[in-house]
MARTI-574687 format. One record per residue (C-alpha): residue in one letter; x, y, z. Coordinates in Angstrom, 2 decimals, decimal comma, m for minus. Example, Ala and Ser with C-alpha at 12.3 -4.5 7.8 and 13.67 -1.06 7.14 Angstrom:
! residues 2
TORGU drenvo      c1      c2      c3
TORGU      a   12,30   m4,50    7,80
TORGU      s   13,67   m1,06    7,14
//
This chain:
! residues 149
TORGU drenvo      c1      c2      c3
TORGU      x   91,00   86,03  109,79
TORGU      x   92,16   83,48  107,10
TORGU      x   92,51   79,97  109,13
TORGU      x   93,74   76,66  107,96
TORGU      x   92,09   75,09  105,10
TORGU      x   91,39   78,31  103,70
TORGU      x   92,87   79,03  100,26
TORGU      x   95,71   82,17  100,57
TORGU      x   93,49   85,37   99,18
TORGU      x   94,88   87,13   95,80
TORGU      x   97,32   89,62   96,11
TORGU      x   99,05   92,05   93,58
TORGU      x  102,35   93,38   95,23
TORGU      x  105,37   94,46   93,94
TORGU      x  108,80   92,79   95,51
TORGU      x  112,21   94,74   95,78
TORGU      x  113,00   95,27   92,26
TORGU      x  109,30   96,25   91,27
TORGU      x  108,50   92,95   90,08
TORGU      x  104,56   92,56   90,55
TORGU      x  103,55   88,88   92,21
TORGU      x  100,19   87,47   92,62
TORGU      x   99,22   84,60   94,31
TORGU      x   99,86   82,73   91,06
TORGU      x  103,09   81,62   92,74
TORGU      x  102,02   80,18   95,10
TORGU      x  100,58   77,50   92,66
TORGU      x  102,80   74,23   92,37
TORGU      x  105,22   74,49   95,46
TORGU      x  105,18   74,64   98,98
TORGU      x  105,32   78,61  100,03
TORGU      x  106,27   80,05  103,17
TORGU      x  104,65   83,31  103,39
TORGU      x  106,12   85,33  106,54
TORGU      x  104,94   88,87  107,81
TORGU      x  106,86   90,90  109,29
TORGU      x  106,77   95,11  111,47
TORGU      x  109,51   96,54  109,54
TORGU      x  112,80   96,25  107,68
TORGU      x  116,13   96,34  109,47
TORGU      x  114,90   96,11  112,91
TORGU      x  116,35   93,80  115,23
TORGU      x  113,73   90,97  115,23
TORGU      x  112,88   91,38  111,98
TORGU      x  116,59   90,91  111,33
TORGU      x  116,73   87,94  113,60
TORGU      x  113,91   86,34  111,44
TORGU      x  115,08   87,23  107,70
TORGU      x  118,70   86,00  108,31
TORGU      x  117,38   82,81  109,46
TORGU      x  115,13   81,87  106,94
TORGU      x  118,24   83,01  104,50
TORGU      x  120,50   81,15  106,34
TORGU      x  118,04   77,53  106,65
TORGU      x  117,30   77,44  103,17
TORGU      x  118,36   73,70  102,49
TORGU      x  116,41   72,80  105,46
TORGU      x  112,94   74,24  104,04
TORGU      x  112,44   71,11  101,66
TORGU      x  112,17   72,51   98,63
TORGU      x  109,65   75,40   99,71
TORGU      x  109,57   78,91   98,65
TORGU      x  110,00   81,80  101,15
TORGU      x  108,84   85,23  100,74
TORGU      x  108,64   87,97  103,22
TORGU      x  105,86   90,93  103,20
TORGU      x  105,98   93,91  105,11
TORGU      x  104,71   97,31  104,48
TORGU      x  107,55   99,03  104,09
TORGU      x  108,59  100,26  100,62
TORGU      x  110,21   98,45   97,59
TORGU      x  113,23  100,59   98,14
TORGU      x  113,45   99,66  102,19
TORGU      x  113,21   96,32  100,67
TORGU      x  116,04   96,45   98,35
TORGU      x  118,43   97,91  100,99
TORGU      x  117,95   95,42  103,44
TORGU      x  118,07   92,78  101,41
TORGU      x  121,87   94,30  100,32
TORGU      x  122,45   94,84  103,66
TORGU      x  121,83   91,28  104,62
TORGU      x  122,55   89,06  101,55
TORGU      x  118,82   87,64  101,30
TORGU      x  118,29   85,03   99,02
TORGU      x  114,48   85,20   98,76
TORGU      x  112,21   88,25   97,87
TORGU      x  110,34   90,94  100,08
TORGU      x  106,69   91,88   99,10
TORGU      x  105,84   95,85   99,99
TORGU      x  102,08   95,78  101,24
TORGU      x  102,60   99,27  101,41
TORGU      x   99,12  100,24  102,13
TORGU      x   98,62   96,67  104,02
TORGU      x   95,97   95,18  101,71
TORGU      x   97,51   92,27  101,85
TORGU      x   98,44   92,38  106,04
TORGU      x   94,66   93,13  105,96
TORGU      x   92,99   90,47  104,11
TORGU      x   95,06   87,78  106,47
TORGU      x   94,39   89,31  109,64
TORGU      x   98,03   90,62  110,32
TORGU      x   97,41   94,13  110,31
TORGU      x   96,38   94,63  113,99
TORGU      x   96,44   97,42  116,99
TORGU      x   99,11   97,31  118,93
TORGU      x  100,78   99,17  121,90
TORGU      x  104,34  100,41  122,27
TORGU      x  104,99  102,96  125,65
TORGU      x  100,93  103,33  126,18
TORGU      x  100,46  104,32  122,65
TORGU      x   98,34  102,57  120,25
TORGU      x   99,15  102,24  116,84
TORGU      x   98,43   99,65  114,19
TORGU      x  100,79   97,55  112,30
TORGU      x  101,91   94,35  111,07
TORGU      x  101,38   91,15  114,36
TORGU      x  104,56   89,22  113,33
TORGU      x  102,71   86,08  111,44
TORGU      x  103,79   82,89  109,05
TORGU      x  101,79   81,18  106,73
TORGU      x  102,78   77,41  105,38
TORGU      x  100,71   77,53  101,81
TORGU      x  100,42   73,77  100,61
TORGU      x  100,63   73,44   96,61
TORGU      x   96,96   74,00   95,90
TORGU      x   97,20   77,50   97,41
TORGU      x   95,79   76,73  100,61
TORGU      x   96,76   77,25  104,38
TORGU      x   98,34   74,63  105,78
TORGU      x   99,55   75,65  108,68
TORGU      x   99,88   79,34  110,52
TORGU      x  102,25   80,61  113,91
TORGU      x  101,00   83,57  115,17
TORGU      x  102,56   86,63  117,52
TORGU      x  106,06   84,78  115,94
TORGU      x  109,25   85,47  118,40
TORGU      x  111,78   85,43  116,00
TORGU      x  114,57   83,55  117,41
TORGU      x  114,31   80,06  116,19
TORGU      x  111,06   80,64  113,85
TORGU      x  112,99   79,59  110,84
TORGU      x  113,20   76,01  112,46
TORGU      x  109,98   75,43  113,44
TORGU      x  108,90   75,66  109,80
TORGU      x  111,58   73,60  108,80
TORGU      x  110,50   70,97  111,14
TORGU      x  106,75   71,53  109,86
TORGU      x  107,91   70,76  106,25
TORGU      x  110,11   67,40  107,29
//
């Protein structure tokens, strides 16, 4: 499980519009990195309007969702919803994986695996600077913007 300090693994994912990104971006700015179950859901809704909607707050830094759902799920919701930043599709959770997101869970005494709602503040260098785990959506999008004042 990838733990402050440690520099963000590579990636190779394609966002919305099929445009590939690599942790190359990461490089040079202050990235907020959020995971996230599942496109138009409600908390996942909750979450992705509010990091639209607190953009001026984030000082400058980047934000960029990942979930595992497809580039086309990606591309609707972000229509649906107006957002201003793009959505990564981990669709076979390499990604979710490498960061320790990608986790068994339980829903009605089932167990399934999927994505443990997670953020990652990555400092310019790449590295982790910060992470909130098991994220409750409502009011997430502050606390990182109080972690970047």
């Amino acid at each position: 499980m990838i733990q402050i300090g440690d520099t963000f693994p590579p990636f190779s994912l394609p966002d919305q519009d099929g445009h590939i990104f690599t942790e190359a971006v990461l490089k040079g700015v202050k990235t907020v990195i959020y995971f996230y179950p599942k496109d138009d859901t409600p908390g996942c809704t909750v979450e992705a309007c509010d990091f639209r909607d607190i953009g001026a707050e984030l000082a400058g830094a980047k934000v960029i969702g990942v979930s595992p759902d497809s580039a086309k799920s990606h591309q609707k919701f972000i229509g649906k919803f107006g957002l201003n930043f793009p959505l990564l599709a981990d669709t076979d959770h390499t990604l979710c994986e490498a960061v320790g997101v990608w986790v068994e869970k339980s829903m009605y005494g089932k167990a399934y695996m999927g994505v443990e709602r997670t953020t990652f503040l990555i400092d310019e260098n790449g590295a982790v600077a910060k992470v909130w785990r098991k994220v409750k959506p409502e009011g997430h999008a502050k606390d990182v913007a109080s972690a970047l004042a």
